[in-house]
C-alpha positions as CSV (number, residue, x, y, z in Angstrom):
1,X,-9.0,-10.9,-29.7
2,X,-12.7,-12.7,-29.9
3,X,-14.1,-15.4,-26.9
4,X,-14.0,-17.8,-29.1
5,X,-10.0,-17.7,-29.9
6,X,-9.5,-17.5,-26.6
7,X,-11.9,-20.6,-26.1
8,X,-10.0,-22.3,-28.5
9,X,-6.6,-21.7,-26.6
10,X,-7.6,-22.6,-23.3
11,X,-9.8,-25.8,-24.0
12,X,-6.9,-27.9,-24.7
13,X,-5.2,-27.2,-21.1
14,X,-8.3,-26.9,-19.1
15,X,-7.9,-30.2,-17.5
16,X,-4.8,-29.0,-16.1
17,X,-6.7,-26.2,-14.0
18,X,-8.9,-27.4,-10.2
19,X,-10.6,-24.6,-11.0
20,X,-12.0,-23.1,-13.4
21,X,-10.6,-19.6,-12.7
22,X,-7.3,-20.5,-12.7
23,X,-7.7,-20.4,-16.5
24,X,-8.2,-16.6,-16.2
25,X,-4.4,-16.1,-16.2
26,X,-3.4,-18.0,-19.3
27,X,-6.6,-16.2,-21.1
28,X,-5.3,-13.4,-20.5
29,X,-1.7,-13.5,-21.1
30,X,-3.0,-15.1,-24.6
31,X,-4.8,-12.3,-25.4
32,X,-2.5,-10.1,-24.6
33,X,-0.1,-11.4,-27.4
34,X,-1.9,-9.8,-30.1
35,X,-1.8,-5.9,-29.2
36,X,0.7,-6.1,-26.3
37,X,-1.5,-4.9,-23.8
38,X,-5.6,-5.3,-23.3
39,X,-8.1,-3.4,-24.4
40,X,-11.9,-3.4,-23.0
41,X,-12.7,-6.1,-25.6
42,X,-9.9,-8.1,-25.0
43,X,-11.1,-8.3,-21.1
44,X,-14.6,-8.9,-21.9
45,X,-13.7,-11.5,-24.5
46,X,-11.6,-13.3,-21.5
47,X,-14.7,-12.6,-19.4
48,X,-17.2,-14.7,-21.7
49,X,-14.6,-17.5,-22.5
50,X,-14.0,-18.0,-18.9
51,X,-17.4,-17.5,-17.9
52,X,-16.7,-14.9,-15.1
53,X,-17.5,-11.1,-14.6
54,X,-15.4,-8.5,-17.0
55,X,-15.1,-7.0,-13.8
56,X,-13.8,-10.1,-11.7
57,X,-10.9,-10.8,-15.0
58,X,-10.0,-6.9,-14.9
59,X,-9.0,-7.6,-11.2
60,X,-7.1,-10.3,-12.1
61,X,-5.5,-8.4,-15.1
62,X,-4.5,-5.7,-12.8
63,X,-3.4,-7.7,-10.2
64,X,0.1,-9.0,-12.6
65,X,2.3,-6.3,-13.4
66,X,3.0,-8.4,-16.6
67,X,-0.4,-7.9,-17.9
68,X,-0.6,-4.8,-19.4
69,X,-3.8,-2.6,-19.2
70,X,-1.9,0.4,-21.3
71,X,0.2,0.2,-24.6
72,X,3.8,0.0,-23.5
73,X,7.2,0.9,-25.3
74,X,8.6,-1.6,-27.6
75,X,10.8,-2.7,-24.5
76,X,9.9,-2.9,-20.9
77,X,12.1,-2.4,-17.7
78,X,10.7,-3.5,-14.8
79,X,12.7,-2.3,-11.5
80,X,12.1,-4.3,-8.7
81,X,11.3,-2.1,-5.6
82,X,10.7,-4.7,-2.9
83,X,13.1,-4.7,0.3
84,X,16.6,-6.4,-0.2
85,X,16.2,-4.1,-3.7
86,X,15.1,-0.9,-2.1
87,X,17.7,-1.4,0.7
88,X,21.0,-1.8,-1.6
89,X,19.1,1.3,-3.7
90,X,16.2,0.1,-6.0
91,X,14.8,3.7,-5.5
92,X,18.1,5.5,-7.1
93,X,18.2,3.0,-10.0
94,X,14.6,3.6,-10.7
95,X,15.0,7.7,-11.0
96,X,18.3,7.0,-13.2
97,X,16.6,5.0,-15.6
98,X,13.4,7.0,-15.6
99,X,15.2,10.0,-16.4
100,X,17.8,8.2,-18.6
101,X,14.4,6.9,-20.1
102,X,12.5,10.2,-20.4
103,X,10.0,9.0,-18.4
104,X,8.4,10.2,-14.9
105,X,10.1,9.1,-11.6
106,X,7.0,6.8,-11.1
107,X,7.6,4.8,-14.5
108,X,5.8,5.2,-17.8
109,X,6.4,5.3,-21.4
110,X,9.1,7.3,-23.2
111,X,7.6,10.0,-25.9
112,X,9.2,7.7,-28.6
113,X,7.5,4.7,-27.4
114,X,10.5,2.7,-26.9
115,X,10.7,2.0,-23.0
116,X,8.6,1.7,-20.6
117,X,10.1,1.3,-17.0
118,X,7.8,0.2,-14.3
119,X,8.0,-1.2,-10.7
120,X,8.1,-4.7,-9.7
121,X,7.2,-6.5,-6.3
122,X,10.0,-9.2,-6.0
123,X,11.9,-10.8,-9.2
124,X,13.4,-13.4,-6.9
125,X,16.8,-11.8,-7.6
126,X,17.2,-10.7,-3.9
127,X,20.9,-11.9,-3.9
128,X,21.7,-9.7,-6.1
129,X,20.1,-7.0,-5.9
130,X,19.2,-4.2,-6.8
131,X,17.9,-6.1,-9.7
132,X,15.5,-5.2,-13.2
133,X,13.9,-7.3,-15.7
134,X,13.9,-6.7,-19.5
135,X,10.9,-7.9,-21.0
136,X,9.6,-10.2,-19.1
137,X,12.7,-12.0,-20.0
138,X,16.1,-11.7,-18.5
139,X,16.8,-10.8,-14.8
140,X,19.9,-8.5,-14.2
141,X,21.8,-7.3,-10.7
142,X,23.6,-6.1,-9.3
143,X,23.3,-2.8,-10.9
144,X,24.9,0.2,-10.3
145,X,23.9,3.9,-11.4
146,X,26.3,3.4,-14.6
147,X,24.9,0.0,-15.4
148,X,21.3,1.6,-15.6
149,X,23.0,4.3,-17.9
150,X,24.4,1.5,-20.1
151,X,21.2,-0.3,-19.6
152,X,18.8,2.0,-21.1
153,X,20.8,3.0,-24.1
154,X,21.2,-0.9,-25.0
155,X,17.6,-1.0,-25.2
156,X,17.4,1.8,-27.7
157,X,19.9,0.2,-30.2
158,X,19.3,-3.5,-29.2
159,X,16.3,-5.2,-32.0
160,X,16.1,-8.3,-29.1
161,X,16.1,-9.1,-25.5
162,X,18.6,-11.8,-26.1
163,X,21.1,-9.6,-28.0
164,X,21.2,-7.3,-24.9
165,X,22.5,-9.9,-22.6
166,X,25.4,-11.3,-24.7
């Protein structure tokens, strides 16, 4: 994605913004619609349409575990791993669906590039946790060991986010 696209985007909401680096965000989430993640480029291009360091937007970009710094599978798990998750056993969920996944106990990508699980800090799902996201999307708890099981092989046979939740 080039500055000026992203110029283009965020001109028409920039009145909406005290500050000018609160535009940083939606540059960024922009530009991440065309790859999925964001490159060098797609950083510096924020970087000159916002008028701030590439150094200062990669902060920010790093910052939101939606923003994507890596390619990631075609679907994305995040587990959340903050305290009302952790206690009713975010941790256990997280290994099931990693190695249900294929992927390392920390999160990652699966060799086929079809999930990615990550952590979360907080979905706001704390009464029913432990909870995950799917694709930035739907919010799901409580779920058990068996649920995860079922969870990741829905996400290998289901095309959409929406279908998985029906």
């Amino acid at each position: 994605m080039n500055a000026a696209a992203i110029s283009a985007h965020i001109e028409p909401i920039r009145h909406e913004y005290a500050e000018g680096r609160s535009l940083i965000l939606p540059a960024l989430k922009y530009a991440q619609t065309e790859k999925g993640h964001l490159t060098r480029e797609d950083i510096e291009a924020v970087a000159e349409a916002t008028g701030f360091s590439a150094a200062y937007v990669e902060s920010v970009a790093s910052f939101y575990d939606r923003l994507y710094l890596q390619p990631t599978g075609q679907r994305v798990v995040s587990v959340c791993v903050t305290l009302s998750c952790m206690l009713r056993g975010s941790d256990e969920l997280m290994e099931r669906i990693c190695d249900r996944a294929g992927v390392s106990h920390h999160g990652g990508t699966s060799e086929d590039g079809m999930i990615t699980v990550q952590e979360a800090q907080c979905l706001g799902y704390c009464d029913h946790a432990p909870a995950v996201q799917v694709d930035a999307e739907q919010t799901r708890g409580p779920l058990t060991l068996d649920d995860a099981d079922a969870l990741v092989d829905e996400l290998r046979t289901s095309p959409r986010p929406d279908e998985l939740w029906r």
